[in-house]
N, C-alpha and C positions, 0 to 999 in steps of 0.2 A: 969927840964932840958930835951929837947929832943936830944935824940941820932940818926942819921942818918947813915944809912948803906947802900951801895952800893950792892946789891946781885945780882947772876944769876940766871936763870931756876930754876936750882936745891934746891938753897937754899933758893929759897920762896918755892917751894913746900915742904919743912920740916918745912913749918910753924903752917900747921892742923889746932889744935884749936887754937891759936893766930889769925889766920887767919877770921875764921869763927865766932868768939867773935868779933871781928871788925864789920863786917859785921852786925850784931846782934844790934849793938847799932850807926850805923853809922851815918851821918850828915841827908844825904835821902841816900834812897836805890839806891843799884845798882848793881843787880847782875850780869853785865857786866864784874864789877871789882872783884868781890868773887871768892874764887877757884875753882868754879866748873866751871864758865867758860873762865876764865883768863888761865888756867894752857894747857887745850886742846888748846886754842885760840896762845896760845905763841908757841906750839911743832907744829902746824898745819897751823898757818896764818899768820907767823909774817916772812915777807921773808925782813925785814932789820933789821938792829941791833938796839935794845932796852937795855937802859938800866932804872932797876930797883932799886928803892927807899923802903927804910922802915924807917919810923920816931918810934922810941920807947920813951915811958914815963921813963925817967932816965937809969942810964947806964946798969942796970942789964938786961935789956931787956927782963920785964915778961909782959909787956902790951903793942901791939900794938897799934900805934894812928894813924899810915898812910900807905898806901900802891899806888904805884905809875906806872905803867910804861912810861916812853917818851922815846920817839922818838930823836935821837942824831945828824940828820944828817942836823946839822943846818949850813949856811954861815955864813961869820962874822955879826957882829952885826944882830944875826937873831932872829927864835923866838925857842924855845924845844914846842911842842908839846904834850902832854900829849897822847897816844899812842888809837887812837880807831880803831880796826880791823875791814873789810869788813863787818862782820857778825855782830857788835855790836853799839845801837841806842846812845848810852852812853860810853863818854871817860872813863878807865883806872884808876881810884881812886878812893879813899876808905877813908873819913876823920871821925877820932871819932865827935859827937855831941858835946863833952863839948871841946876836946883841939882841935880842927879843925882849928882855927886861927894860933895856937902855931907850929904845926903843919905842916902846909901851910907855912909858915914861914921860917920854917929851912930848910924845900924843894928848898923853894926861895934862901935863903941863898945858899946852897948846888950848885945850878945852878949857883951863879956868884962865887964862886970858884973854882967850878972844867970845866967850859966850859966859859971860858974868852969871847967868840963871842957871848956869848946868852946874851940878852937883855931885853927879854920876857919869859913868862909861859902863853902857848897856853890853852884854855879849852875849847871844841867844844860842841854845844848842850845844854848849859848850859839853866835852867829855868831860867827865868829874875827875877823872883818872888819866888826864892825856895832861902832855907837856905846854898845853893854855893856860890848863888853869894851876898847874905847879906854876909856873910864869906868874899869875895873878895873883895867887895866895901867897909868893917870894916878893912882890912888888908892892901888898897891902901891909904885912909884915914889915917890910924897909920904913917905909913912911907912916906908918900908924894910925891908917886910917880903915874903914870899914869896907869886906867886902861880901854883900849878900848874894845868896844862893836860892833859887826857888824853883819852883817846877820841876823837880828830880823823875825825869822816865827814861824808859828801856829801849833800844831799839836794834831791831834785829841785824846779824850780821853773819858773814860767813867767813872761818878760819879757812886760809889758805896756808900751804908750803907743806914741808914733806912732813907727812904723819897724817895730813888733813884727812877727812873722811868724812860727810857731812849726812850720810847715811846711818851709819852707827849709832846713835843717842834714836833715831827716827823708830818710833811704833811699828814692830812686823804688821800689825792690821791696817794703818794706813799704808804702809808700803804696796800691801795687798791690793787694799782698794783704789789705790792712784795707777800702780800696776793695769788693772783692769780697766780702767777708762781707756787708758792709752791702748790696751788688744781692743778693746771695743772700736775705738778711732780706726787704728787701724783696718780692721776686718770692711772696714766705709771706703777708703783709699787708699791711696802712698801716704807715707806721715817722712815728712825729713824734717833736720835740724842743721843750719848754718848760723857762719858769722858773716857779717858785712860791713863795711865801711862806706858803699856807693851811695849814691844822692837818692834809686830807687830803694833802698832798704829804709832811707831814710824820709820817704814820704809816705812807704807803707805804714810807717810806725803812725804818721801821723794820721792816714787814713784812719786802721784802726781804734786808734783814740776819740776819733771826731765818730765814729761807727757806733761807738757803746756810750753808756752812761753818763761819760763825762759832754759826751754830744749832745746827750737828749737833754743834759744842765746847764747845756752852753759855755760849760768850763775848758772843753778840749781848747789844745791850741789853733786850733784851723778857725775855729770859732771866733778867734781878731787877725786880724790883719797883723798887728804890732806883734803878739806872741808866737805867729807862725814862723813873721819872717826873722825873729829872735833865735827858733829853733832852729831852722835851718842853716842861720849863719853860724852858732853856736855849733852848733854838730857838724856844719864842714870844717870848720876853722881848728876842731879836736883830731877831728881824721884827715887833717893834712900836717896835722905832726904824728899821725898812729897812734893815737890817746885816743879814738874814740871805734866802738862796734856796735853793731846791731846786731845782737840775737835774735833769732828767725826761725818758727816753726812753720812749714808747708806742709800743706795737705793739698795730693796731685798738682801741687809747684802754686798751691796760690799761699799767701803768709794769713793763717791765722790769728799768730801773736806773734810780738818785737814789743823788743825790751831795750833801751839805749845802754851802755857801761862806758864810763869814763874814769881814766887815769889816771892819778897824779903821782908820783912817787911809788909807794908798795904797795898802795890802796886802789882799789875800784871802787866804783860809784853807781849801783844801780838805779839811773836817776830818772827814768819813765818804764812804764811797761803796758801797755795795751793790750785786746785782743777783738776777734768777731765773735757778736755777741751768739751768733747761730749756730757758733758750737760751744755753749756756756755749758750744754750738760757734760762734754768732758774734760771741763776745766782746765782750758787751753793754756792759760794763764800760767798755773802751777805745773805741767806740763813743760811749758816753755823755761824756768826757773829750775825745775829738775833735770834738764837737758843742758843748762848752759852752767850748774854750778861745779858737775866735774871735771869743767874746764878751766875756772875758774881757779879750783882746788890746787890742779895742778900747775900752773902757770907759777916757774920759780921768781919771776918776779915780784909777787905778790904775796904781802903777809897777811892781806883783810878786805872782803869786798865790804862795805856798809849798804844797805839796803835802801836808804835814804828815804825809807817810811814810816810813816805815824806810830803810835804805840798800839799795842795790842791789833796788827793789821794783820785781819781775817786769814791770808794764803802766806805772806812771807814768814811769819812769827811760827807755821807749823814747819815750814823745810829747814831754813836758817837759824839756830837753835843758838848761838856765841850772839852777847848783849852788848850793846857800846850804854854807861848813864848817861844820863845828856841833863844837864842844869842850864839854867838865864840868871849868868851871872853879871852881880852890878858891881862895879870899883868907885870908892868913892874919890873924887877927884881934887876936893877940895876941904885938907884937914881939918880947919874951923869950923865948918859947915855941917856938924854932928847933926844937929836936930833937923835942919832942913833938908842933907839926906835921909833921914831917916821916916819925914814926910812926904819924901817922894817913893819911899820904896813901898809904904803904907798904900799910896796913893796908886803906884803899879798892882799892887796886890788886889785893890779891891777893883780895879777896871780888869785884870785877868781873870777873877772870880764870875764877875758880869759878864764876861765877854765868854765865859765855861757856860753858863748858864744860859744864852744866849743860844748858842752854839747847840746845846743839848734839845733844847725845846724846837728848836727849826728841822732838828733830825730825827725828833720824836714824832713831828708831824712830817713831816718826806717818809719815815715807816708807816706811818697811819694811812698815808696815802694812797701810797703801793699795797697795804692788806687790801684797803678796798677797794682798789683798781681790779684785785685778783678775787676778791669774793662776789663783785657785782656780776648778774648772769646778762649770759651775750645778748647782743642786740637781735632783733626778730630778723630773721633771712628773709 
């Protein structure tokens, strides 16, 4: 019998080891939803009201099986969302590997009792091919009811364990040409490459970040108050279990680029990466990314970094060449309820279209911008 609990903040974070036992044996990884970075993510990123799920294996409540947050602010007949923060590549749950179905289940359940309007259980990101959504499609199958699949993309990844080699599949011409930037750098200074775990690797990161592009858009994290000090507690609290590193390239010991990688299980997470914008001609970026995947590769513990970037993303998609799909699947939650799921998923459809659309024409003018920022002649000396 699974027990479902309603908790706040507070009362998942006195969950400790319950918590991080989950995590340990979960369906895939995901240390999105683990405490160490769920718990900063909730006190620093979550500016709507969530509420929070825990499924227990019978009533005594000594083994967690599920951990949840969604998202509440749903219309009638809409969908709950399973909650993923700005900063994170992966929704908000956490299912044990063996009761994962059971599990899923009385979450479901849970949602058409206590939110009469919800019709749907949202889950963004999902691998089409990973052990979620076999769970999902064994769970829709049991109860007979619908479960929609949308937004099918690509995103890069890099094979790890023996055989790995992430050079091989790669263009001899770019090899060449990547090659060469890096003599070039050199021939300028020292060029080294480390890893770090220290509080300095991980402020340079943030440096960096706030340095380039995402600074001059105001998106870097230094940029709020609340998401600085999100990362910071986020990335101590990984590397004081040894789940988290800073990739680091110096030139004459200053960090041009850092890259954060995080843990969970067999997988890494390459889940920031920065650099200084005033050595962009030799693509510090990519640089730093070719320096830290043959370590990557070889690291036995590890069967797959994921990238944890956009599709078709300009620098990762040419080194990282192994694809994870990723679909936004919906479960529907409430049997009877055929037509008005089926007007919410109509209804998701045409606000993700809008929101494509949207999205395109705000980027088509940020390029228009920057041509003409570069084609205008200088100001008079």
């Amino acid at each position: 019998m699974t027990t479902i609990d309603v908790c706040s903040t507070s009362e998942i974070e006195r969950l400790g080891p319950c918590w991080d036992d989950l995590a340990g044996r979960a369906l895939e990884p995901n240390p999105f939803a683990e405490r160490a970075f769920l718990i900063p993510a909730l006190r620093r990123l979550s500016h709507r009201k969530l509420v929070l799920l825990c499924a227990w294996n019978g009533p005594d409540r000594t083994r967690l099986d599920a951990i949840a947050a969604l998202q509440t602010s749903v219309v009638p007949f809409g969908v709950v969302d399973v909650w993923r923060s700005e900063q994170a590549p992966l929704a908000a749950l956490l299912l044990d590997r063996e009761q994962a179905a059971t599990a899923l289940e009385a979450m479901s359940g849970c949602l058409a009792r206590h939110w009469a309007g919800a019709v749907g259980l949202g889950l963004a990101n999902v691998d089409v091919h990973g052990a979620l959504a076999g769970t999902l499609r064994t769970l829709a199958a049991k109860r007979r009811v619908r479960l929609d699949l949308a937004n099918l993309r690509p995103r890069a990844a890099l094979a790890c364990g023996a055989g790995a080699n992430f050079e091989r599949p790669l263009p001899g011409r770019r090899r060449k040409e990547w090659a060469r930037l890096k003599r070039r750098l050199m021939e300028r200074g020292r060029l080294d490459f480390e890893w770090s775990d220290q509080p300095a690797a991980i402020e340079s990161l943030l440096a960096l970040e706030a340095a380039g592009w995402k600074g001059a858009r105001g998106t870097a994290l230094n940029a709020d108050p609340e998401r600085a000090a999100f990362a910071r507690e986020m990335l101590a609290g990984f590397a004081s279990q040894r789940r988290m590193q800073i990739a680091r390239l110096l030139f004459d010991g200053r960090p041009i680029a850092a890259g954060a990688v995080l843990r969970s299980q067999s997988r890494a997470y390459y889940w920031k990466t920065a650099y200084d914008p005033a050595f962009v001609q030799f693509s510090p970026g990519l640089q730093l990314t070719l320096a830290m995947s043959p370590d990557l590769q070889a690291d036995r513990r590890l069967t797959l970094a994921d990238s944890c970037a956009d599709p078709d993303h300009p620098m990762i998609d040419r080194i990282w060449t192994k694809r994870i799909d990723l679909a936004d699947f919906v479960l529907q939650t409430t049997a009877h309820a055929s037509a008005a799921f089926e007007l919410a998923i109509c209804a998701r459809r045409a606000k993700a279209l809008a929101g494509a659309r949207v999205k395109g024409l705000v980027n088509r003018w940020r390029r228009g911008g920057a041509t003409r920022r570069a084609s205008a002649p200088p100001p008079a000396a």
